[in-house]
C-alpha positions as CSV (number, residue, x, y, z in Angstrom):
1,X,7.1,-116.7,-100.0
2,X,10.1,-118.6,-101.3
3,X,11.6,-121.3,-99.3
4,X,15.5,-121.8,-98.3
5,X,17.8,-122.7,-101.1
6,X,17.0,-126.2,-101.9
7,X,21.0,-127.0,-102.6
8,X,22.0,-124.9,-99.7
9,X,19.8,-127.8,-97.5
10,X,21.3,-130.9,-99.8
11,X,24.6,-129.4,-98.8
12,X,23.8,-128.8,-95.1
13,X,22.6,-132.9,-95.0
14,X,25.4,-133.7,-97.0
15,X,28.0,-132.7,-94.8
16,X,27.1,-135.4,-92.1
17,X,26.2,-138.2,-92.4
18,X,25.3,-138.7,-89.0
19,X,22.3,-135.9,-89.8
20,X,21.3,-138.2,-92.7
21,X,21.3,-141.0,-90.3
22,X,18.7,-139.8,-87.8
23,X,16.6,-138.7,-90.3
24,X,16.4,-141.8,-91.6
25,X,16.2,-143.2,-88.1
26,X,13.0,-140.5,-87.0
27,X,10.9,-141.2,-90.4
28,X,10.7,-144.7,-89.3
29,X,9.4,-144.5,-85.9
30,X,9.9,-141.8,-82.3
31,X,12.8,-142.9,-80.1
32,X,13.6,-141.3,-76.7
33,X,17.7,-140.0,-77.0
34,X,18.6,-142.9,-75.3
35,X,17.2,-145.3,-77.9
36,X,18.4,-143.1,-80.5
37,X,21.5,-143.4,-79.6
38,X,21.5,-147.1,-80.0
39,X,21.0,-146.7,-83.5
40,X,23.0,-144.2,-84.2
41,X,26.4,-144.2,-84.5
42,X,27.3,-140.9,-82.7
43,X,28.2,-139.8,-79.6
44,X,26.1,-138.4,-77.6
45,X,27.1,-134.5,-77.9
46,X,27.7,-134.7,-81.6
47,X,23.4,-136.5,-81.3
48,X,22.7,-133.6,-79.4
49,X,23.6,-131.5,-82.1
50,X,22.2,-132.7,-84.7
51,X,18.9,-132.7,-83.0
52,X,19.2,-129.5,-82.3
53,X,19.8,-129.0,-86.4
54,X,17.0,-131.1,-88.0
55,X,14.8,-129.1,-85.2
56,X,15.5,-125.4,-86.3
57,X,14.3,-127.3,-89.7
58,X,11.2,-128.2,-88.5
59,X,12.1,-132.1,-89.6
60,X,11.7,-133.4,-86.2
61,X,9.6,-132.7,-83.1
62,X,10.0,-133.7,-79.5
63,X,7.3,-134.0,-77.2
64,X,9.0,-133.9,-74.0
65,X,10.0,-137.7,-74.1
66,X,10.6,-138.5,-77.8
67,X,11.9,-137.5,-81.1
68,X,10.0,-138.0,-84.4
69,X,10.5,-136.8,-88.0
70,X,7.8,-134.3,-89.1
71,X,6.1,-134.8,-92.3
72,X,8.4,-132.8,-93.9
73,X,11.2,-134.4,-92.6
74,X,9.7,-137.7,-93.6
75,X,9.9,-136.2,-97.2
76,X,12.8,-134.9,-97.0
77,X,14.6,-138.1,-95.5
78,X,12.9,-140.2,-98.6
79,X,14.4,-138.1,-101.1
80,X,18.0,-137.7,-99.4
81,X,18.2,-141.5,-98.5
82,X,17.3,-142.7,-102.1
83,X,19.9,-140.1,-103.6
84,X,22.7,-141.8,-100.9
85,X,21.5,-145.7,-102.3
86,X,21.7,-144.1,-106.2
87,X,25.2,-142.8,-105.5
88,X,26.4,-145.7,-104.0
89,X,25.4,-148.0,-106.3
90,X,26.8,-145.2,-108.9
91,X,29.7,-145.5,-107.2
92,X,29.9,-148.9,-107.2
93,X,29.6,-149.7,-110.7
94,X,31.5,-146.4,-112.1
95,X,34.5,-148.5,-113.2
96,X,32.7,-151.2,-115.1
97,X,29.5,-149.0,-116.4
98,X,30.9,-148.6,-120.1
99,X,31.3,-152.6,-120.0
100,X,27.4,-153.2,-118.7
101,X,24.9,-154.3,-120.9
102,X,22.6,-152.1,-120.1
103,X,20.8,-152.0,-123.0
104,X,20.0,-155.4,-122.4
105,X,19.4,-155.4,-118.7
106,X,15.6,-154.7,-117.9
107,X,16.2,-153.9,-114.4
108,X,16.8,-150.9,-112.2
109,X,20.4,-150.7,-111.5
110,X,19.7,-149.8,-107.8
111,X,18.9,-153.7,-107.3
112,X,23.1,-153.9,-108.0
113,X,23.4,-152.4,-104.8
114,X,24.5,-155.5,-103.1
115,X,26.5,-157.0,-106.0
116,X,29.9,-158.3,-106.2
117,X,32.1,-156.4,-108.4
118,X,35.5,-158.1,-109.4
119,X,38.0,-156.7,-111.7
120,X,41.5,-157.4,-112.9
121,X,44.4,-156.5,-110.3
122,X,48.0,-156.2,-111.0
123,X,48.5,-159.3,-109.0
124,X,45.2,-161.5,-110.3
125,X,44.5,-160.3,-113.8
126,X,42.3,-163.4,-114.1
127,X,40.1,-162.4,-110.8
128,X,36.7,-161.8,-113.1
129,X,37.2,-165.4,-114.4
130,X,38.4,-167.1,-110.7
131,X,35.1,-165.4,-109.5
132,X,33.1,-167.2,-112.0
133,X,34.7,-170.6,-111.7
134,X,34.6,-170.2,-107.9
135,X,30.3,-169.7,-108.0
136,X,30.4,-172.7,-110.7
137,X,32.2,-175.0,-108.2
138,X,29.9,-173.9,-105.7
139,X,26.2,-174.8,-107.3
140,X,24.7,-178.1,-108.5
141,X,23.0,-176.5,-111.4
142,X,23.6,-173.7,-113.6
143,X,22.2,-172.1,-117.0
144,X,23.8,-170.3,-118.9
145,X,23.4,-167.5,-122.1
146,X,26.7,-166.7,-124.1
147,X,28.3,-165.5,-127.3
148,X,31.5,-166.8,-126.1
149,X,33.1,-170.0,-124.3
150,X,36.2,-169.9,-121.9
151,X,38.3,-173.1,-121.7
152,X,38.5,-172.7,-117.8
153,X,34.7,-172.8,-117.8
154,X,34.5,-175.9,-120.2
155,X,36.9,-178.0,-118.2
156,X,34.6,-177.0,-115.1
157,X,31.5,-177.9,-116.4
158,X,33.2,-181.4,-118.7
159,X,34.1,-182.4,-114.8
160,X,31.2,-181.7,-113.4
161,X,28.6,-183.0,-115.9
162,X,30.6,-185.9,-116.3
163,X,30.5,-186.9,-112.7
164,X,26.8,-186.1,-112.3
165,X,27.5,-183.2,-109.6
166,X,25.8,-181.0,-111.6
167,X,23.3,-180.0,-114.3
168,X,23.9,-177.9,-117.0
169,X,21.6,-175.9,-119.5
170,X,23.0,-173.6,-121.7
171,X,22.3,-171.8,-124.7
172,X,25.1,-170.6,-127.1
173,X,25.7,-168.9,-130.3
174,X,26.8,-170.5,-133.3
175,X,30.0,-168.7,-133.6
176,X,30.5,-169.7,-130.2
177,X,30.1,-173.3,-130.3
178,X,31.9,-173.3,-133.4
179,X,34.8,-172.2,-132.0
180,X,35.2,-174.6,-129.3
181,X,34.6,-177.7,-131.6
182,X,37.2,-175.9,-133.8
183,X,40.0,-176.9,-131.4
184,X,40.7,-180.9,-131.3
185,X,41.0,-180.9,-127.1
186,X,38.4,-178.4,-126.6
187,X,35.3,-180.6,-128.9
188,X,36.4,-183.6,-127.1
189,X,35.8,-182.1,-123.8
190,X,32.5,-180.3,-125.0
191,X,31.1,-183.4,-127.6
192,X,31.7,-185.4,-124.1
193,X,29.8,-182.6,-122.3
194,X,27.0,-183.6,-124.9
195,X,27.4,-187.1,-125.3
196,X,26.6,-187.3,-121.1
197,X,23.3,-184.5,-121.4
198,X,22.0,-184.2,-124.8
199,X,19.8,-181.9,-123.2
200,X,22.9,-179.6,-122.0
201,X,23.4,-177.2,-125.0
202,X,21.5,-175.6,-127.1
203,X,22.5,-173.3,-130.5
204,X,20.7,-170.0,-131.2
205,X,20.8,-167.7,-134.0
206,X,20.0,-164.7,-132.4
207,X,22.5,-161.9,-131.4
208,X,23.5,-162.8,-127.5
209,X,24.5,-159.3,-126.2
210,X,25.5,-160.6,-122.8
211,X,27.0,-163.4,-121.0
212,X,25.0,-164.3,-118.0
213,X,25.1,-167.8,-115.9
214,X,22.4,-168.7,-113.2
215,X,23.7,-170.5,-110.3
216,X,21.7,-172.6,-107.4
217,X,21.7,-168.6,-105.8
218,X,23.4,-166.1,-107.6
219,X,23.3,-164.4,-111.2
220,X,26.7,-163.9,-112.8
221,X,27.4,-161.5,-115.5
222,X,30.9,-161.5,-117.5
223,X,31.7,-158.2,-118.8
224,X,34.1,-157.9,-121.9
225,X,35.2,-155.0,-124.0
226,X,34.8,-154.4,-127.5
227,X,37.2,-156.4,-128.6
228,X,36.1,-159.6,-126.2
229,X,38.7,-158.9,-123.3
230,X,36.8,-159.5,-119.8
231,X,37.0,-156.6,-118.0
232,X,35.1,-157.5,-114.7
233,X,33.1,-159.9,-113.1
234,X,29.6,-159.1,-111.6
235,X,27.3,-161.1,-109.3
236,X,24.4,-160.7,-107.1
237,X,22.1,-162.8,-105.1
238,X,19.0,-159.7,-105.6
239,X,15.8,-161.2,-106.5
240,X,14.5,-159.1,-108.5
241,X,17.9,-159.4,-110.9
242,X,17.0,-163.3,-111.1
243,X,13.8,-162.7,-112.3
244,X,15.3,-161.0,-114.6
245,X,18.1,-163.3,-115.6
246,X,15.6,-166.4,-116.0
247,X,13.6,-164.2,-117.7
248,X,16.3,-163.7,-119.8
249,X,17.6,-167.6,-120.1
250,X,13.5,-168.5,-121.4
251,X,14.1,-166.1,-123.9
252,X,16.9,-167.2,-125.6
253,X,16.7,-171.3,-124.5
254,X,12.9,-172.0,-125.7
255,X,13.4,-171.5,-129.0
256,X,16.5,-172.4,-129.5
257,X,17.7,-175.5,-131.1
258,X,19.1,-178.2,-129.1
259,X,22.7,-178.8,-130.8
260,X,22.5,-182.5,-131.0
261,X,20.3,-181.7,-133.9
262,X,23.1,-180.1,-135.8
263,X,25.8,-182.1,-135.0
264,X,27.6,-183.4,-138.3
């Protein structure tokens, strides 16, 4: 015997959220109406009817004092919440997907859910590059993986080193380092940065296909185009993405070379 249309019932939960919401609510436990209604964030008609809809479903029961999701429903309301956290987090990172390096991120993107996305504004066309500065003024160490340096970041991290408020570790490519030490204010700044940590840089020859810092708490990604124009700024506190990212650090930093080594 076939079953009701399975997008005719996506749509039906679709179009309330509040339906969503006590299903989520009943698969995790039975509440009486009034304890419902504590959790949910409907009144108490607009409850009453969406009992009365997730019952002619069979996804909840009532047994005269309280309300539970059925085994179905339980099913149901694992699939529909999951699709809800995969669209937000869709959502979310819609404008800045073709500038994620996804390639390179082993991670499922759901863990972005609770990530900070900042991009250019009309008013703050720098805001990706204020948000990094602000996490690096905030942290007493960072480490850092990049194919590029930014001269706000340098001055940062020449202050900061230099006073002994923070600890650095960062591994760069050549073309990178190469192009700071290239400009007379900018090698004095970062030879200084050196001079006070030998330990601070380090030069690898392998292609760097991201730019990702690690503060005391948070991981920071800087996104750039094609053509090396940041385009947003993304950062998260999620554990499992700072696995990742000191995964990610170990892999480029251990065998790389520390730059005092090929310093003319």
């Amino acid at each position: 015997m076939d079953g009701p249309d399975p997008l005719s019932e996506i749509e039906f939960l679709a179009r309330s959220a509040n339906r969503i919401e006590t299903l989520a609510v009943l698969s995790e436990g039975a509440y009486t109406r009034r304890e419902l209604g504590e959790e949910v964030d409907a009144s108490q008609p607009t409850l009453g009817r969406v009992l009365r809809d997730l019952s002619k479903r069979d996804w909840i029961a009532y047994d005269g004092e309280r309300y539970a999701a059925t085994a179905t429903g339980r099913l149901v309301a694992e699939g529909i919440v999951d699709l809800h956290e995969r669209l937000a987090v869709e959502g979310k990172l819609r404008p800045i997907v073709e500038y994620l390096p996804t390639d390179a991120m082993d991670v499922d993107l759901r863990h972005l859910a609770d990530a900070t996305v900042t991009t250019p504004t009309g008013t703050r066309p720098n805001a990706p590059l204020e948000r990094m500065l602000d996490l690096l003024r905030d942290t007493e160490q960072v480490r850092l993986v990049s194919h590029s340096f930014n001269r706000g970041k340098l001055d940062l991290l020449h202050e900061r080193v230099i006073d002994g408020t923070m600890t650095a570790r960062g591994v760069f490519t050549e073309s990178a380092i190469d192009a700071v030490r290239s400009d007379p204010a900018l090698r004095a700044r970062f030879d200084a940065i050196v001079e006070a940590d030998p330990e601070a840089i380090r030069v690898t020859d392998d292609e760097v296909p991201l730019a990702l810092e690690l503060t005391d708490d948070r991981v920071h990604l800087l996104l750039r185009d094609d053509e090396g124009i940041v385009r947003a700024a993304l950062d998260t506190g999620d554990e499992t993405v700072w696995e990742w990212a000191e995964g990610v650090f170990e892999r480029f930093w251990t065998p790389a070379d520390p730059l005092v080594d090929r310093l003319d």
